[in-house]
N, C-alpha and C positions, 0 to 999 in steps of 0.2 A: 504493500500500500504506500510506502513512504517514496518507492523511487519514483511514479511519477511526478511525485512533488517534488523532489531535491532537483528532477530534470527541466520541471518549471523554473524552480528558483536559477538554475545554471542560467537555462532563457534569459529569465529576467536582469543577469547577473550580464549578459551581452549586451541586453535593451540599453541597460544602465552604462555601457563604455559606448554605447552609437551613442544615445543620450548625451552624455558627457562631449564627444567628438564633435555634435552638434551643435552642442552650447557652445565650445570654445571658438567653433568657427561662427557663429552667429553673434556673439564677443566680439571678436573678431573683425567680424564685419562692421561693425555697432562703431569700433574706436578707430576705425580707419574711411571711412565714409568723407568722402573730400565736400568740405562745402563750395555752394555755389559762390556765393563771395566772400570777400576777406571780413566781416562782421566780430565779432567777440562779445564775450559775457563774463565778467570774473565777478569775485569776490571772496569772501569769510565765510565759512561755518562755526559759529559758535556753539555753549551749552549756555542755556538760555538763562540758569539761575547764577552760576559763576563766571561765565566769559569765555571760560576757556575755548580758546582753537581746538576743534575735533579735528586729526588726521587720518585718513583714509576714508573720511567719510563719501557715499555715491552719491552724484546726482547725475538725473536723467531727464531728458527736453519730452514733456510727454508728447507722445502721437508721432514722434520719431524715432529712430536709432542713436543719436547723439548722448553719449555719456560719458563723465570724468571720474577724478577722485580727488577730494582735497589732499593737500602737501602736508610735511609736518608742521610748518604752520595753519590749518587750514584753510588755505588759499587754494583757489581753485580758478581754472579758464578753460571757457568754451572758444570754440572757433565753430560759427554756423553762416549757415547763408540765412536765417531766418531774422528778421527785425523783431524790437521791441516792441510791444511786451510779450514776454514768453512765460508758459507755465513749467515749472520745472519740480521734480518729486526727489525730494531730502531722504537716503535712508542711511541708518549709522547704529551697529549692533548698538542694545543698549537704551534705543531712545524709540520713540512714536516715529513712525514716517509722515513726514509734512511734503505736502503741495502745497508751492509758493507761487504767485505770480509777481514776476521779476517787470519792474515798470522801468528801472534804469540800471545803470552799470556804472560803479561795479556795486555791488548787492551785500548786505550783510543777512544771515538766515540763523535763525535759535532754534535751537530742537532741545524739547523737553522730553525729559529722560521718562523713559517707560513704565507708568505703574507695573508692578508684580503680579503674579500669579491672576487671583481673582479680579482685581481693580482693572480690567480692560474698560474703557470708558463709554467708549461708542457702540449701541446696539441697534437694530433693526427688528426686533420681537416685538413692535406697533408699526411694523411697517413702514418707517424713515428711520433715517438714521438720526442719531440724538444722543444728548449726555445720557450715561446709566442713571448720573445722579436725579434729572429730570425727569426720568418713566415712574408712573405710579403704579407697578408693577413689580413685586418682588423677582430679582432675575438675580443670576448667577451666570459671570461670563466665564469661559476660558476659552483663551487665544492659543491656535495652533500650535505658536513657538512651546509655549507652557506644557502640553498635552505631548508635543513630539519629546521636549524634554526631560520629563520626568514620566517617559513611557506608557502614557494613558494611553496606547493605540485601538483601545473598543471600552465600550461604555462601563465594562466591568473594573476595567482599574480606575476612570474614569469616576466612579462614585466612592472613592476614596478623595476626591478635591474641592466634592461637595457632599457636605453629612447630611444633608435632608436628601438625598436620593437613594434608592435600594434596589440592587437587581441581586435574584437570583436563579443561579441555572446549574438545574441537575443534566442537560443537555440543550443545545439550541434551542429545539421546539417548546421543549420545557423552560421556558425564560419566564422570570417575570419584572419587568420595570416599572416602579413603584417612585412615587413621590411625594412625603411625608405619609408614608405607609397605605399610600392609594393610588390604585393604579390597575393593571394586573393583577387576576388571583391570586392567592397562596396558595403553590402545590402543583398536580402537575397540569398540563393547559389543558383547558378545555375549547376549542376552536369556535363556539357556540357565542362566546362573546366580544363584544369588543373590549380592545384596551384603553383603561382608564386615562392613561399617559401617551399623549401624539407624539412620535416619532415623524420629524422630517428632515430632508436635506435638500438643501436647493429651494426649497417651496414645494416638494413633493411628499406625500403623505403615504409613511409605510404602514402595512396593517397588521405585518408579523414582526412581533416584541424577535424575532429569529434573526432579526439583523442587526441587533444589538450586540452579537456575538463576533460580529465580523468585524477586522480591520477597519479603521476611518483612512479613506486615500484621500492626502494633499489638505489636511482640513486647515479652514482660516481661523474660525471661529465657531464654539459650540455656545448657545447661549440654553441656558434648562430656566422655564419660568415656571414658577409654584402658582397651585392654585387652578382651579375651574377655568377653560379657555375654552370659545369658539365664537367670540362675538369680533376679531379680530383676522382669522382665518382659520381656514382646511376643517378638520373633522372635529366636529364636537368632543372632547376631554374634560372630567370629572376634577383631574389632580395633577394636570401640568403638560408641559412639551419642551422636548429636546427640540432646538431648532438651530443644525448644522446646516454651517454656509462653507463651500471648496472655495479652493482657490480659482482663479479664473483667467482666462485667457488674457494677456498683457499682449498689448501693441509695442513693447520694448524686449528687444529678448532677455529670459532670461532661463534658467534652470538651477538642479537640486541633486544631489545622489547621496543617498545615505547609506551605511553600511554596519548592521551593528553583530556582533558576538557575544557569545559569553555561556555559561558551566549550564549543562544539560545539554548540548549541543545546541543551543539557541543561534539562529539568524535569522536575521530581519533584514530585509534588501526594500528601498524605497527609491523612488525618481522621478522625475519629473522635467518636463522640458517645454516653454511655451516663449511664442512669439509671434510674427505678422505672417500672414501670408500673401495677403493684397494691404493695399492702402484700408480697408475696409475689415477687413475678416483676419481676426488672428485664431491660433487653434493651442491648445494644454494637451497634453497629453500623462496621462501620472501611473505609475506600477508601484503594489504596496508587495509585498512577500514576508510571511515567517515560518518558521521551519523550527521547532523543538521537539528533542526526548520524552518519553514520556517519565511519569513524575511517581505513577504505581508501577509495583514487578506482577504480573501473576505467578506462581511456583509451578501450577498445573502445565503451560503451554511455551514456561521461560520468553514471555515477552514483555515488555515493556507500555503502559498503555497512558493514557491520558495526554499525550502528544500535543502540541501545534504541524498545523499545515494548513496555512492562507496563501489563499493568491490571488489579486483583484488590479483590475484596471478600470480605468475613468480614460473617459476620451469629448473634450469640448472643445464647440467651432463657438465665437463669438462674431456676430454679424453688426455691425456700428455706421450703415449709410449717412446716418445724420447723427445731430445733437439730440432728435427726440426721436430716435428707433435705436431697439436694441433688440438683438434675436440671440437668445444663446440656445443651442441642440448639445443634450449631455449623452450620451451611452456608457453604460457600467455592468459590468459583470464579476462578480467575483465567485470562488469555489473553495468549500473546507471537506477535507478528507481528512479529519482526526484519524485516528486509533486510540477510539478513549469516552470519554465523559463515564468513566465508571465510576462507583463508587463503593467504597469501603464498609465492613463492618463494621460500628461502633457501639451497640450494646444491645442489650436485653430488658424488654419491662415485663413484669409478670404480668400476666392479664387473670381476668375474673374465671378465665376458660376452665375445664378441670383438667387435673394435673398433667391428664394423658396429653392434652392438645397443649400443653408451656413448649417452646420453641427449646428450651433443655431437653426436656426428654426425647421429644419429635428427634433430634439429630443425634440422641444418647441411643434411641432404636435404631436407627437408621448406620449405624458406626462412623459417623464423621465427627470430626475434629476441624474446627476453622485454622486456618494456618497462621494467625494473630491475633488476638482480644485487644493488641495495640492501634488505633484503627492508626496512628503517626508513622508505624513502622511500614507502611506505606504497602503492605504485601494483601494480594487476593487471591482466589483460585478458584475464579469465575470460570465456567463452561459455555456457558453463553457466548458469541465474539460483541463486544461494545462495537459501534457502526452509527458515527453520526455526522456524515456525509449530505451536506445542500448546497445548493447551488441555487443563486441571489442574481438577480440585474434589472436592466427595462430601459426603456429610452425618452427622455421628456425634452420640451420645448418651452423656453421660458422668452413671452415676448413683453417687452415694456416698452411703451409709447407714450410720448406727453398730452393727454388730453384736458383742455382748458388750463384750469392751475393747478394739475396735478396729473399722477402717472396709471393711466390703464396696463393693468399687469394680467397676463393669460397664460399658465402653467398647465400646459396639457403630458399626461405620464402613462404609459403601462410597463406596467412590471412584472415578475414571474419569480418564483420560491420552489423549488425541487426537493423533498425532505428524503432522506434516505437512510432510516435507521435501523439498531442493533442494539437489543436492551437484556440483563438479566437481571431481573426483578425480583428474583430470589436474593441476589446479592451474598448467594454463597457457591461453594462447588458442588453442591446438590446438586440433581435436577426436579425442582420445585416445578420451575417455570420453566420450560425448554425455549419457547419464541416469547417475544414480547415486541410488536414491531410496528411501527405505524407509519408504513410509506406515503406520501401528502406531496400534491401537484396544485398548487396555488397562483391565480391568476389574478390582478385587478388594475383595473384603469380610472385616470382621477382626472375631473376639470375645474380648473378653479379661473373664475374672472375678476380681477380685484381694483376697484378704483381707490386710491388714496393720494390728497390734496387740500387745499385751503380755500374756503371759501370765501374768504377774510382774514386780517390780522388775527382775529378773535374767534374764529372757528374753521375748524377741521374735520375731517371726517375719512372713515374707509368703510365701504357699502363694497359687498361682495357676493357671489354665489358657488354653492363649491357641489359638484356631483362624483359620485364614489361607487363604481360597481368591482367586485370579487365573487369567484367560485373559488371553492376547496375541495379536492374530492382526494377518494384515496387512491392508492397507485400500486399493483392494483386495489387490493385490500390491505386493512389491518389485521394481522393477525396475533391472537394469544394461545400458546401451545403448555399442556401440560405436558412435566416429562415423567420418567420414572418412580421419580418420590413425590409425588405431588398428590397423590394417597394420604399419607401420612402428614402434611400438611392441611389437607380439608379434611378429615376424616372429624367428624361429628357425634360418633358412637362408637362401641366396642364390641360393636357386631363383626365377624368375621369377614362378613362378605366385601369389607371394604381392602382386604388382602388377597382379592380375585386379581392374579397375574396377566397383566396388561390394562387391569378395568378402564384405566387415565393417563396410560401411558400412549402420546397422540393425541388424544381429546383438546379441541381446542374450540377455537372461534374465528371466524373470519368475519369482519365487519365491512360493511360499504356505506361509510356516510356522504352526503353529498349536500353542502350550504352552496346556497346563493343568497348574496344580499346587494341591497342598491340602497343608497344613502344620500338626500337631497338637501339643500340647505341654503337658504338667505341671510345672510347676517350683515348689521353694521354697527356702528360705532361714531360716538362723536366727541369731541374736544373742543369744550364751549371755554374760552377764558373769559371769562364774569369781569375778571380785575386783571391787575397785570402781576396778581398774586394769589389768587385764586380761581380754580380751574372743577368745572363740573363734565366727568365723561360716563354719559347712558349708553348701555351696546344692547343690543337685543338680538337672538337669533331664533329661527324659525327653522325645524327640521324634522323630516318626511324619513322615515325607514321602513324596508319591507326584505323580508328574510322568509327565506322558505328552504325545506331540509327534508331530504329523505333518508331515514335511517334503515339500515336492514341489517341485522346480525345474524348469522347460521354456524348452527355445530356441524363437527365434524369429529372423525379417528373415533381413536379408541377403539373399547372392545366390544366388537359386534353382538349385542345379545338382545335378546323378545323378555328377559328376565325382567318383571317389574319390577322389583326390589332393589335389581342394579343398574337398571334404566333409574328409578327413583336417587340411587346416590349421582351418576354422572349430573341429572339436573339439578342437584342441591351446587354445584359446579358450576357449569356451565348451563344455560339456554339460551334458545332463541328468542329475537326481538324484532321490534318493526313495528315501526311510527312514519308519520308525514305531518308537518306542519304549516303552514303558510298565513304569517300574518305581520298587519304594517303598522304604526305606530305615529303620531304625529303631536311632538313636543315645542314648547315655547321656553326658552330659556332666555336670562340677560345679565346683565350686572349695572351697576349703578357706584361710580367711584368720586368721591369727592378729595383734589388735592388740591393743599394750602402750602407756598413758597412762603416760609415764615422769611429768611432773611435769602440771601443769594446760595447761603451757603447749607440751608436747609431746608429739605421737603419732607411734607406728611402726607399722607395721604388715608382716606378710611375707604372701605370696600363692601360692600353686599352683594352678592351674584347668586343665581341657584344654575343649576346643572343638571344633569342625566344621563344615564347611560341605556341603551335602548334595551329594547326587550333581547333575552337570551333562550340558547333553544340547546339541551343536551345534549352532543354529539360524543360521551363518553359509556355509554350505555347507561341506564336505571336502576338503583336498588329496586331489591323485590324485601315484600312484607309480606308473610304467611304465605311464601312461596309465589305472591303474586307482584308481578311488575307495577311498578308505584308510574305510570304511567302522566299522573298530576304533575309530574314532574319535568315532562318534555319541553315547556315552555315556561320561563323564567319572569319575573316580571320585572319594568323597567329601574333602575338606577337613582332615587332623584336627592342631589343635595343641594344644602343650605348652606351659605360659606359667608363668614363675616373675618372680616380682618382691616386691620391699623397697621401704621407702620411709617420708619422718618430714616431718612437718607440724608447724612450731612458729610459736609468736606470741610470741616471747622479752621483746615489750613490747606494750602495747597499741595502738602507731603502724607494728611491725611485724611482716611476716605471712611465712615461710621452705618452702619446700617441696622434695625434695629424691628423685628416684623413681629406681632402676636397674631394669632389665627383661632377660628373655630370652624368646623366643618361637622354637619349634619347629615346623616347619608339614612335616608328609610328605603326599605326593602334593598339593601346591600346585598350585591350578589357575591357570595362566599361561594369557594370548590372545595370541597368537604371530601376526607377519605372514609370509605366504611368498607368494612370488614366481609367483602363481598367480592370475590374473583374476577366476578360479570362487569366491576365499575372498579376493575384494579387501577382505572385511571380517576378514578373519582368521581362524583357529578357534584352539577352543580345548585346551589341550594340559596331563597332569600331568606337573610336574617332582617329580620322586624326592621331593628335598628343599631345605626352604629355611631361615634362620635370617635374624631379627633381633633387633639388641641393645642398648640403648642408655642415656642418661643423661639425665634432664630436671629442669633447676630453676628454682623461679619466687620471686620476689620483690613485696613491694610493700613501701613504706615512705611515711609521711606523716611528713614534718619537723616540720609542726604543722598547725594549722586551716587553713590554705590554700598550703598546695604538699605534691603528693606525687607520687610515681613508681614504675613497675611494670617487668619486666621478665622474660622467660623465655626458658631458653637450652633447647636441643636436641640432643645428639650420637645420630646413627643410623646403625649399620651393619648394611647387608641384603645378604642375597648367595645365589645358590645353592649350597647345599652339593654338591648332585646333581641334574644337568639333561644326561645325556647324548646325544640325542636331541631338541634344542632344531634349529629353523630358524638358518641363517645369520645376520647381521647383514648389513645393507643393503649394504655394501663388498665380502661374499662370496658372493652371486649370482651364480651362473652356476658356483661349483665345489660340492663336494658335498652333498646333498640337507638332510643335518642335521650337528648340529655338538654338541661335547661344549661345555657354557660355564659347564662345575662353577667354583667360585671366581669365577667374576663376579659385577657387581654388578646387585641388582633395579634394575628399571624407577623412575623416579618418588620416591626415595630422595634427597635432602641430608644427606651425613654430620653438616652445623652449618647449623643455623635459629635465628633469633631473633628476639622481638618485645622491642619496648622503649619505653616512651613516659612522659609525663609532663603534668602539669596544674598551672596555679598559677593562683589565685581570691583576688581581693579581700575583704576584707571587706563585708558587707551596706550597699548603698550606696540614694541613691534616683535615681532616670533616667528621665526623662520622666513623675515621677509614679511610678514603681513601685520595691517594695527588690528588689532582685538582689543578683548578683556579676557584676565581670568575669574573664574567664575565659581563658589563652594556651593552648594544648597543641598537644603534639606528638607523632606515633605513627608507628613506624621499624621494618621489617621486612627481614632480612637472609636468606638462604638461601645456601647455597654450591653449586659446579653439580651435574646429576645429569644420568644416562642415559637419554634419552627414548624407549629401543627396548627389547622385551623382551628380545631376545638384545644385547649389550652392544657397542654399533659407535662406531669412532671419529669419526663424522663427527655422530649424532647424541647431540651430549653439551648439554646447558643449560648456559651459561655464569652461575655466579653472579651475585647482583646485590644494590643494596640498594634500596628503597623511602622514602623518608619524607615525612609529612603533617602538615598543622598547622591551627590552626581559632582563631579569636580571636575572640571575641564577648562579648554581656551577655544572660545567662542567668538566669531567674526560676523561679520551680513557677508560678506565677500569674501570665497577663499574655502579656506577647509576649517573644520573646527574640529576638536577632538576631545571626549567625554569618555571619564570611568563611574561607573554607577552600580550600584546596590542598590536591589528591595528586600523589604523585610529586612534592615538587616542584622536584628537581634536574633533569627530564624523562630521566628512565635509559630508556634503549632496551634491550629485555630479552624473551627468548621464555616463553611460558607452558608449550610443547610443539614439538615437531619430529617429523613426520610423514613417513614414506616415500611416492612416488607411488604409485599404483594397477600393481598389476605388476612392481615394484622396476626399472624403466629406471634407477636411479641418482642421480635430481631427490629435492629434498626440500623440502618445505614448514613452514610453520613458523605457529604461533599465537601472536600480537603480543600482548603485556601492552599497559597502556593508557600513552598519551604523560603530559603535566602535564595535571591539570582543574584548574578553580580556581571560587568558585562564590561566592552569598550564601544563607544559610535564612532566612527568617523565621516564627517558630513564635507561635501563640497559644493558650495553656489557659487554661481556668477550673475 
């Protein structure tokens, strides 16, 4: 499995030296370009708070190839045939990139040095761009450089830099991306719902949390806003959206290669290469690759599993005939062949079951032995093969035009998800479970038309419409297979007949679900400024769903007999099922935000909005009651919260940046994915709880002491809990006593009452190394959580024990040139679970998903 990957990465490892070869010669071309007449342009580059001359800094004549570098004093001189005035773009490791228009010569130009980590200042999550400190909107930025450097390359290390987000993944398909513990179920997916948290990139809206798992190629900027969203854009969201912007085609050439190493065989190969092609059209081109060891041994098969294997490409044309048309065409594909997402034994709860059916005795008859009770020591001896293989892409069109006093924006996308997995669900060497597999061919196409503009000094507005259709079907089927000892696991009574030779060995299920849904939508938004300090914005959205599903489940195997009594145990097992649902839904949703600029250097803002998430439909099969399928259960009902929150964004100085958010959230009839103790629904169904609440506190920090050391930091406190869930399944422990269980007052699933990220940077002044000016560069980036509940229903055995994280990177960092970094994560090596997992049938065993040990590594980067 791994060498057609390693034969990818060689590819890509070629792409990256033509890439390279390309940039130099388009470089090249850039600094040798004869102008038409003898003209010039000099001047300084300062730093804007001490004076100092920046050397080595670039500047570039936008919308041409002309480019310099200031001197060691920075001084700098153009020679162009173009006249005054010219625009020209400032960049200088270290500082914000400025666009200057140069009115005369020779020019003096201040560039202010870079907030850190979270303090990126400028966001576009309302649709213009604008100060962060200006949005009344809690958001959390992080800039590409950040994310490439401190190795966030997918969403999962990624919420270690912001504590109020949570993803977790017992395998791709099984993700769940959560934000302040709302989002995505808890547990394993169920395909029937939407997620609570919108994923987009570009302005395109993904509908599988499954791409969360994949490398980010070429990212600018991730910006994740908290809180109930769809009166601004794309798809109605209950508890927030990522909203990833790439990089983009440049009308000036330029490029990128990176190259990183390091212990477990890790590689990561990156590149990218962009520039003009006509006077009009420039095109990007970017390749991401990683390549690591696996991190468990099995003893059974001597191999090695939970692997990296990514490989993805992006390919953008930007079309620019005028000042008001812009056509950008993206296409993306990427592919993951792990060997892995397995997961480890990690303990035992006794259940209420009698003593014959305790998962001790079950494998004390059976003569197994697990091959570690340590789930750390990293060893399994799974029979099953682990297989979780997809493949992601689609191709969208992004056109923006200026209409009246503002921009009509039209994002048209289709996309494609290929899922191809390999699961053992027993999570031992048994054969419990021989198959567990749920092949999935997922399709969906999205249009969004969006006007945003000013209709006045004193009002604003973005009016939109956004339409959303997907299928999912299986590929061909889902199948669950018992194997050998899977007997001895359902076994019920201490009748002999459940020791009939072969009776379950074979017996299985093959499912064929099949959703279609279509999802319509009006929304807008307005920005009234009442004063020229206080500011009233009402959104309203209006939105249309219709979902229709055909379910069919069929046995199969096992052992051929007309016996009633052992026809009677195979269906205490397995049965057959078969539903059809078809229905639409039409909700009004909005919000109402009132912000007040107390002084220049502080905003408040207060918020009301409700929300929903649309009706749900079980695509994971039905528990059955008294042997009868609970059939009441095929359709879910809709989603709706209540959300109030406050909150005040201040920059008391201009080295410091304060944020400061309280929240409530009301969620009735919360759609929970609930496990019960049932073969038929070993993927779980899903289930509404009455009611839920969450509540919480969040505050962020940054401060720069001066021109080179600053530090960031953001704390979390969140309390989620059911208010009303009477009618919830057991917790793992109370298996085998009653069917359901009241667990009003518990706590939600996937919840740390205290998260925190914290980290820090200190940079040299502009030095020369090997020939090139940089900086050197120490940081260090620290992630804390405290433990949480890993079961929907609230059990004492499966609880995450807190933990802390911390990473550090030391290198010499340039804009131009090579830059070179040594890094560690984890690197105290904390032993810590991601998730904890009940087995297939609740026997009592529990499994567990291993965070990563210590990595440590080198990058070597090169731009021009």
């Amino acid at each position: 499995m791994l060498k057609p990957i390693r034969i990818q990465l060689k590819v890509l490892g070629v792409c990256i030296l033509v890439a390279l070869e390309l940039g130099v010669a388009l470089s090249a071309n850039a600094q040798e370009t004869k102008p038409l007449i003898n003209a010039t342009l000099e001047g300084v580059v300062l730093d804007a708070n001490t004076q100092d001359p920046l050397a080595g800094a670039t500047l570039q004549l936008a919308g041409v190839t002309h480019m310099t570098k200031t001197d060691r004093n920075g001084q700098f001189l153009f020679v162009t045939g173009q006249m005054l005035p010219l625009t020209v773009i400032v960049s200088y490791v270290g500082y914000a990139t400025k666009e200057v228009v140069v009115t005369e010569s020779p020019a003096t130009i201040a560039l202010e040095r870079s907030a850190t980590g979270l303090g990126e200042v400028v966001v576009t999550s309302r649709r213009r761009r604008e100060l962060l400190l200006d949005v009344p909107i809690p958001v959390s930025v992080i800039g590409g450089a950040l994310a490439d450097e401190a190795g966030a390359f997918n969403v999962n290390r990624l919420k270690e830099l912001v504590p109020t987000v949570q993803l977790y993944s017992s395998n791709p398909r099984n993700t769940g991306l959560s934000i302040r513990g709302l989002g995505t179920t808890f547990g394993l997916t169920n395909d029937g719902i939407d997620p609570g948290v919108g994923f987009y990139v570009d302005g395109v809206y993904y509908a599988r949390t499954a791409a969360t798992t994949l490398d980010f190629i070429d990212i600018e900027q991730i910006e994740v806003l908290r809180g109930p969203q769809g009166t601004l854009f794309g798809k109605n969201t209950v508890a927030g959206a990522f909203n990833v912007t790439t990089r983009k085609p440049t009308f000036t050439p330029e490029g990128r290669a990176e190259l990183s190493y390091g212990n477990y065989g890790f590689i990561q190969a990156k590149a990218s290469v962009s520039g003009p092609l006509t006077k009009h059209l420039a095109a990007r081109l970017s390749f991401s690759g990683t390549q690591r060891d696996g991190l468990l041994y099995n003893v059974a098969t001597q191999q090695r599993l939970n692997d990296l294997n990514n490989v993805g490409l992006r390919g953008q044309l930007l079309y620019v005939p005028t000042e008001n048309l812009q056509v950008l065409v993206t296409g993306d594909a990427s592919r993951q062949r792990p060997n892995g997402y397995a997961q480890v034994f990690a303990g035992v709860a006794p259940t209420q079951r009698s003593a014959y059916r305790q998962f001790e005795k079950i494998i004390a008859d059976l003569g197994y032995e697990l091959p570690s009770r340590n789930p750390f020591d990293r060893l399994i001896d799974h029979d099953t093969p682990w297989q979780s293989g997809q493949d992601l892409g689609g191709v969208s069109a992004n056109v923006d035009v200026k209409v009246g006093p503002g921009t009509l924006t039209s994002t048209t996308a289709w996309r494609y998800w290929n899922w191809m997995p390999s699961n053992d669900r027993d999570f031992t060497g048994l054969q419990g479970l021989a198959l567990s597999q749920a092949p999935s061919r997922h399709e969906q196409w999205s249009q969004e038309v969006r006007w945003a503009g000013d209709f006045s000094p004193n009002l604003s507005a973005v009016v939109g419409l956004f339409a959303f259709g997907q299928s999912l079907n299986a590929d061909p089927a889902h199948t669950e297979e018992s194997g050998r000892d899977q007997w001895r696991f359902s076994q019920n009574s201490e009748s002999p007949l459940w020791q009939t030779p072969g009776l379950l060995e074979g017996y299985g299920i093959k499912t064929y679900p099949s959703l279609k849904t279509f999802s319509g939508a009006v929304f807008a938004q307005v920005d009234w400024a009442i004063t020229p300090r206080l500011r009233l914005l009402p959104g309203i959205r209006l939105n249309y769903d219709d979902k229709s599903v055909n379910f069919r489940r069929e046995t199969y195997g096992g052992l051929e007999t007309d016996d009633p009594d052992l026809l009677a145990i195979k269906n205490t097992v397995y049965s057959a099922q078969a539903f059809e649902a078809d229905i639409d839904d039409t909700d009004v949703s909005g919000q109402l935000t009132v912000a007040f600029k107390a002084t220049d250097k502080i905003n408040t803002f207060a918020t009301f909005s409700t929300g929903f998430r649309p009706v749900g439909l079980n695509l994971g099969g039905l528990p059955r009651e008294n042997g009868q399928t609970m059939l009441e259960l095929a359709v879910i009902k809709p989603e709706r919260v209540r959300h109030y929150e406050v909150g005040v964004k201040a920059q008391p100085t201009r080295n410091v940046s304060l944020g400061l958010t309280a929240y409530n959230t009301d969620v009735a009839d919360y759609q929970a994915q609930v496990q019960a103790a049932d073969l038929a629904v070993n993927r779980g169904y899903l289930a509404n709880a009455e009611k839920i609440r969450v509540r919480g506190l969040e505050f962020d920090a940054n401060i720069r002491f001066n021109n080179f050391l600053s530090i960031y930091g953001a704390l979390a406190y969140t309390d989620g809990k059911y208010v009303t869930f009477v009618n919830a399944p057991p917790p793992l422990e109370e298996t085998g006593g009653p069917t359901f269980k009241d667990i009003s007052g518990g706590e939600l699933p996937g919840i740390s009452k205290w998260a925190a990220s914290f980290g820090g940077e200190a940079a040299t002044k502009t030095v020369d190394f090997l020939g090139q000016a940089g900086e050197f560069i120490f940081a260090l980036d620290g992630f804390y959580r405290s433990s949480f509940s890993s079961n929907p229903s609230p059990s004492a055995y499966l609880v995450v024990d807190g933990y802390t994280l911390l990473n550090a990177r030391a290198g010499f960092r340039t804009i131009a040139g090579a830059s070179l970094f040594l890094w560690v994560r984890n690197a105290f090596d904390t032993d810590y679970f991601e998730q904890l997992l009940p087995g297939g049938g609740n026997a009592g065993h529990y499994a567990g998903v291993l965070g990563d040990p210590r990595t440590y590594g080198v990058t070597l980067r090169y731009a021009f």
